[in-house]
N, C-alpha and C positions, 0 to 999 in steps of 0.2 A: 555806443557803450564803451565806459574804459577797461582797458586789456592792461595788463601787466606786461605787454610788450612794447605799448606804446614810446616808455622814452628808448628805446634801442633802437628808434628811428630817427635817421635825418632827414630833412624836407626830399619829396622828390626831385630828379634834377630831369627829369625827361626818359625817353624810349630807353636807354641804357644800349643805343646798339653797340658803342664804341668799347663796353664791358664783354661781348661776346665774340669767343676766339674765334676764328677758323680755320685749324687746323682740320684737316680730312682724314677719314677710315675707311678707304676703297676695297680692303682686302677682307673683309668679312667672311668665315668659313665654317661659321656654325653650321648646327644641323636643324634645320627650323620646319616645323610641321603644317607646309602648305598645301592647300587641296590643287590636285593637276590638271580639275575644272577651272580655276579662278576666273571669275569672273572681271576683268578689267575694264569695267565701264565707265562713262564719260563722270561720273558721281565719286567712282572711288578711286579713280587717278588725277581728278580734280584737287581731292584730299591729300592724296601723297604731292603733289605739286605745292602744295601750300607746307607740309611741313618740310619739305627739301629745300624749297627754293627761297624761304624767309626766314628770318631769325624772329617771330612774331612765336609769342604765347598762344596757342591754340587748344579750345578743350572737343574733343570730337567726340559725340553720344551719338544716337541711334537707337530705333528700337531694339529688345529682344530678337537674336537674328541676323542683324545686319550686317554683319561681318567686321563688328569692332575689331575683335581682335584679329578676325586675317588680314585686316589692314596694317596692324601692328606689325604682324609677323612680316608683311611683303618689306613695310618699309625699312625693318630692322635687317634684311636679307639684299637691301637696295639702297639704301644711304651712302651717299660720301662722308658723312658728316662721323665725328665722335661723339657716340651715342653711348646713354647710361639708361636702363628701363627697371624702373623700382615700382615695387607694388606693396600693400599693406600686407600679407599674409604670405607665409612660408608656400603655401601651395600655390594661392597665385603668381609668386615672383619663381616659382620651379616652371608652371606651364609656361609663361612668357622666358624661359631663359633668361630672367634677370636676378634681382636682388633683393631683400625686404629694407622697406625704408630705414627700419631700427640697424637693421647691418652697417648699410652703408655709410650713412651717420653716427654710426656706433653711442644710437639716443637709448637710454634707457627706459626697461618699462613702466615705463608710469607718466602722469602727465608733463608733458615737454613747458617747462619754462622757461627763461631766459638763463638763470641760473648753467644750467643741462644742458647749453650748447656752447662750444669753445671753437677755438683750434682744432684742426685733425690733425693727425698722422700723415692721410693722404689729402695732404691741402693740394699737392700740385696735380695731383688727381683728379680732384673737383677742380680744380683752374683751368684743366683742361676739357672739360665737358663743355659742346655746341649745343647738343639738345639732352634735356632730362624729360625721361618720359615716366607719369606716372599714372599704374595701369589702376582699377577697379578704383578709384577716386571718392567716388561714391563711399564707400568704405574708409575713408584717409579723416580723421579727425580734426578739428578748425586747431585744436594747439600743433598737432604733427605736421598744421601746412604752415603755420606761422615758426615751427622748429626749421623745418628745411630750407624756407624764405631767409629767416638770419644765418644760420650754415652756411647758407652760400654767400649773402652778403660778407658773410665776415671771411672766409676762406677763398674768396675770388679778390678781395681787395677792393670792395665796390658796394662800401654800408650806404649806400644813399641810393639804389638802383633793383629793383624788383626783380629778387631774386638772382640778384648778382649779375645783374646781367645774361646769364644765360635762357638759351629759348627752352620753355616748359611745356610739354604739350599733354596734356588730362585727357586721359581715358577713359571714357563710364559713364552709364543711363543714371541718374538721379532719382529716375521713378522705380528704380530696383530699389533693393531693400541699403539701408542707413549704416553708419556704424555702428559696431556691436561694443555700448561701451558699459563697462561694471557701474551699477549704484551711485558708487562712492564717487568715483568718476565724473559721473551725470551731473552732480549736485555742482561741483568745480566748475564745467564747462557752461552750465547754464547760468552761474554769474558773471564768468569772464565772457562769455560769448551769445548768450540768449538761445543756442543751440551748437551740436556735434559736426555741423555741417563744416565740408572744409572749404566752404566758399562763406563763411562767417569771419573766416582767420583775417587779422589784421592785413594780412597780404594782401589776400583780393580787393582792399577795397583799395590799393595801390593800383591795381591793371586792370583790365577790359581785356581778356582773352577773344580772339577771331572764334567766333563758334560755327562748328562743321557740326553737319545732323546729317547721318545715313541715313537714307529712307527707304531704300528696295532690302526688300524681309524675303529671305533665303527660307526661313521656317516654316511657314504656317503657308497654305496657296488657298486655302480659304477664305473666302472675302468674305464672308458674312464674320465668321469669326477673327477673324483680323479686326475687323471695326467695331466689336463686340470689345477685344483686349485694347486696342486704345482708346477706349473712355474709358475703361476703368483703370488704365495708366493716367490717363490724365485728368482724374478724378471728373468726367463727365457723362457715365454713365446714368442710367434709368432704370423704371422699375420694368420695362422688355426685358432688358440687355440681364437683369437676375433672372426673368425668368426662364428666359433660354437658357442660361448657364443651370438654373436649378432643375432644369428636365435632365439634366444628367446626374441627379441624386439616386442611387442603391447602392444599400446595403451588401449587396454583393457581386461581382464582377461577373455580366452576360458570360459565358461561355469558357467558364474559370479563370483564372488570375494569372496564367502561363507568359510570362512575357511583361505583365504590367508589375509596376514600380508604385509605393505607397509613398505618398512625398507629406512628410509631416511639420509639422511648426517646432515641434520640439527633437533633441539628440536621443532623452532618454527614449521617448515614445519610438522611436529610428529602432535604437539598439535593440530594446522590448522583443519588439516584432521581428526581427533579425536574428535571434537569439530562438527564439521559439519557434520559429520556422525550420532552423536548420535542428535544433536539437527533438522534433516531430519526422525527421527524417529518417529512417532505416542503417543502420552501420556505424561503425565509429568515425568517428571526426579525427580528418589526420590535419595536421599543423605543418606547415609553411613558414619558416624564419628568412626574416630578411636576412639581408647586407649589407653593412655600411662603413664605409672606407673613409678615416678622416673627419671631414666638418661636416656634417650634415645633421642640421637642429632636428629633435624629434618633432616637432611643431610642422615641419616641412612635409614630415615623412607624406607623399600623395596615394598611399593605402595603407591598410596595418601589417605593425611590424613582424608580427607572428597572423596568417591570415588561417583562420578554420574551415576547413568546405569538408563537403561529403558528395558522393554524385547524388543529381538533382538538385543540387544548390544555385540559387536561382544568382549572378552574378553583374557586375557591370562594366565592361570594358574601361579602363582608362587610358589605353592611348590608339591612335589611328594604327592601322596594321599598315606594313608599307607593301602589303599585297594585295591591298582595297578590301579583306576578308569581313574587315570589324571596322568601325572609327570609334573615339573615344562618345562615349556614351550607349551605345549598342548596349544593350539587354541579351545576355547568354545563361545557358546551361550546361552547370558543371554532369559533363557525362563520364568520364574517366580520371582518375589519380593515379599516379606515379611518380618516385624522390625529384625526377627533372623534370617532367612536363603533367600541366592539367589539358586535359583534352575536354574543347567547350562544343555545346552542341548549337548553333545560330539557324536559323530558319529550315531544320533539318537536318542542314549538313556538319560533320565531326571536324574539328580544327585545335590542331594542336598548338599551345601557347606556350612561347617559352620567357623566362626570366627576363624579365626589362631594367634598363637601367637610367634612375634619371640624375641629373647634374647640378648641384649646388654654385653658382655661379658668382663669383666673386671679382670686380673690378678692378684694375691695375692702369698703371701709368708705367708704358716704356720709354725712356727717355730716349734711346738710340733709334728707338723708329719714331718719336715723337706722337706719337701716338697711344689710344686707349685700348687696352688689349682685355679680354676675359680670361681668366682661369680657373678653371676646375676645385673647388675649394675642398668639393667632399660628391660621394657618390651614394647614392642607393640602389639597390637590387632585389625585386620580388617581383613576380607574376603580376603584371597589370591588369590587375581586377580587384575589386572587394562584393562580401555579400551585397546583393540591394534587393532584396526584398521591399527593403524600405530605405529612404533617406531624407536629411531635414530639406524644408525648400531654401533653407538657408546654401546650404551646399549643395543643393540640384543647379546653382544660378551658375549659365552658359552651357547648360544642358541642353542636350533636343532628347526629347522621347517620343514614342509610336501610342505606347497604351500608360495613361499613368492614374492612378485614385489618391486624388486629396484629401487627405485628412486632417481639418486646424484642429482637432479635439475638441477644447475649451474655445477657440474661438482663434481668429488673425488677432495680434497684438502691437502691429509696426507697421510703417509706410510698407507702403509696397509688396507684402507680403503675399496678397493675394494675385495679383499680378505676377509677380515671377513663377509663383506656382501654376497657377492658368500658361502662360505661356511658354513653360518648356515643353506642351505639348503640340505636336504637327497641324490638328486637327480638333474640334469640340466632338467629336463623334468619338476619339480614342480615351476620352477625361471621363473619369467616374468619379462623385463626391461620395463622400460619407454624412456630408451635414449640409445640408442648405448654406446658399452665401448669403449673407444679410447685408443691407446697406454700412452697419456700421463694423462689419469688417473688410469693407477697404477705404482701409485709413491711406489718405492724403496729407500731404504736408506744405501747404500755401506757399511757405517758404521758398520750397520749390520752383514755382510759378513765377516767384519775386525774381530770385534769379536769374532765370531765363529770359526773361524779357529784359530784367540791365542786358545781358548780354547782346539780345537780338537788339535792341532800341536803336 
């Protein structure tokens, strides 16, 4: 299919290793959120071995589970290398300590064409990047990866060389849910591209990325349901495999709803339920304002900026306690308020929560240490937690939960949908539906399929 990008390329000349620098960033000192179980088995220090010790493009998926991202986080805590970790959404590029891709490129929003990428500012900045990592991929649109592939072409000095030469390594399940792209949008990308996919982008059909697939699932220790969620990830399920899922349809949650999470297809259906949960509670609702220091996009913000509770407000942990109390996803109840601390109630026990702070992370180039350094661009500060009574399965994805009820309403309407929903939970015994699953709500996308096998072939 022709792209609008097409003549911005010159013939390929080969691997491009002689394009990628090596300079090294031994001194790393971030604060990065590793479990002090880690598992460092033969599987996922194979992986880190491959992206340390080659300058090869690598995309590394996994099921739901698999410790994509604590792979990310060990490697970025254990590189020599000068590394840059960009993600498509302000929250996601907060949890990874990195950047969103539109920052860092400083692309505007809307669709990225040839036109919309120049020169930087920090061209010696991007010259000096060994690996660029780019997290939930899955989510990265086919123009936004053909935007960053010329960026760097052009700002490394190296328009004939994929991606400038530098090593790229792709983060993210494909059978998770797609990009989330407006209307108007969709119409654009489906002439220039045939689909949103960012393995459609005129890029990839330059390189063959080394493909890493985890396969040991931290999640779920049920076999029967493990191998239930991967046919319906890989759209090979049957009409068993529904009907066991659909033995978990009622209408109302065994033994009440204390603990369980409504994960819905839509935002508004989320807030609805959120809203009326907490204003059916007893007392007045006190307000929680954040804090924000500097650059920090509201789009980032990873709870809200004024947050409402009352005790009994059913809540959801957002980050790991570093006294093993909670980890990010825990299901709590608000028992206590006060101006500095919400006191939550977890399996019985009272735990006081105080004001968390997370860090907008912006890229730089030292020249006296030769080196790529981070800095702090902008802060935020508020109680890490928000209501969850309810939320979309859109933003349940990298969730784990204990007890959750699914709700698609009208029905699933996207790749994957049902599948991430299904899987943020431990076990099929803690899932309760609201609606029967039907065959034709877990949509598949062949496409997918295509991919993966160039990849593996």
């Amino acid at each position: 299919m022709s792209s609008s990008w097409d003549k911005y390329y010159l013939p390929e000349i080969g691997g491009g290793e002689s394009a990628v620098s090596s300079h090294t960033n031994s001194s790393y000192s971030g604060k990065l959120d590793l479990p002090e179980d880690l598992d460092l088995n033969r599987e996922f220090l194979g992986a880190f071995e491959a992206m340390e010790r080659t300058n090869e493009c690598i995309f590394v998926t996994g099921k739901a589970g698999t410790g994509k991202s604590t792979l990310l986080k060990y490697f970025k805590s254990n590189t020599a290398k000068n590394v840059v970790i960009l993600a498509p959404t302000g929250v996601a590029a907060v949890n990874v300590g990195g950047q969103t891709i539109h920052s860092f490129f400083k692309f505007p929003p809307r669709i990225i064409q040839p036109g919309t990428v120049g020169k930087k500012r920090n061209r010696k900045l991007i010259r000096e990047i060994d690996t660029l990592i780019i997290d939930e991929v899955s989510m990265v649109r086919a123009d936004l990866m053909d935007g960053i592939d010329y960026a760097l072409r052009l700002n490394r000095d190296a328009p004939d060389v994929p991606f400038g030469g530098a090593q790229v390594i792709f983060f993210g399940d494909l059978f998770q849910l797609p990009p989330v792209v407006e209307p108007e949008a969709a119409e654009i990308l489906e002439k220039e591209y045939g689909s949103p996919y960012f393995f459609q982008a005129r890029a990839f059909s330059k390189i063959k990325p080394r493909y890493i697939e985890l396969t040991k699932v931290y999640r779920q220790a049920d076999g029967r349901f493990l191998n239930i969620l991967n046919r319906i990830r890989d759209g090979r399920h049957d009409e068993e495999d529904l009907a066991v899922l659909n033995s978990r349809m009622a209408r109302e949650t065994a033994g009440g709803d204390e603990g369980c999470i409504v994960l819905t297809s839509t935002n508004r259906q989320a807030a609805m339920i959120n809203e009326r949960r907490l204003a059916g509670l007893p007392g007045k609702t006190q307000n929680f304002q954040c804090s924000v220091n500097k650059d920090f996009d509201e789009k980032s913000f990873p709870t809200e900026p004024v947050l409402k509770l009352k005790p009994g407000a059913q809540v959801i942990m957002l980050r790991n306690d570093q006294d093993r109390r909670w980890v990010n996803g825990t299901i709590a109840e608000v028992a206590e308020l006060s101006e500095e601390t919400v006191t939550v109630r977890i399996s019985g026990r009272l735990h006081d929560v105080d004001r968390a702070k997370w860090e907008r992370i912006k890229y730089e180039y030292n020249a006296a240490k030769d080196k790529i350094e981070e800095r702090v661009a902008g802060t935020f500060e508020q109680f890490p937690l928000k209501l969850a009574w309810a939320i979309t399965i859109h933003k349940s994805q990298g969730q784990t939960f204990d007890k959750i009820v699914i709700d698609l309403g009208h029905g699933a309407f996207t790749h994957g949908q049902v599948y991430v929903g299904l899987s943020r939970c431990t076990s099929l015994e803690g899932i309760i539906l609201r609606k029967r699953v039907f065959d034709s709500d877990i949509i598949f996308d062949e496409r997918i399929y295509e991919f993966k096998h160039r990849l593996c072939d």
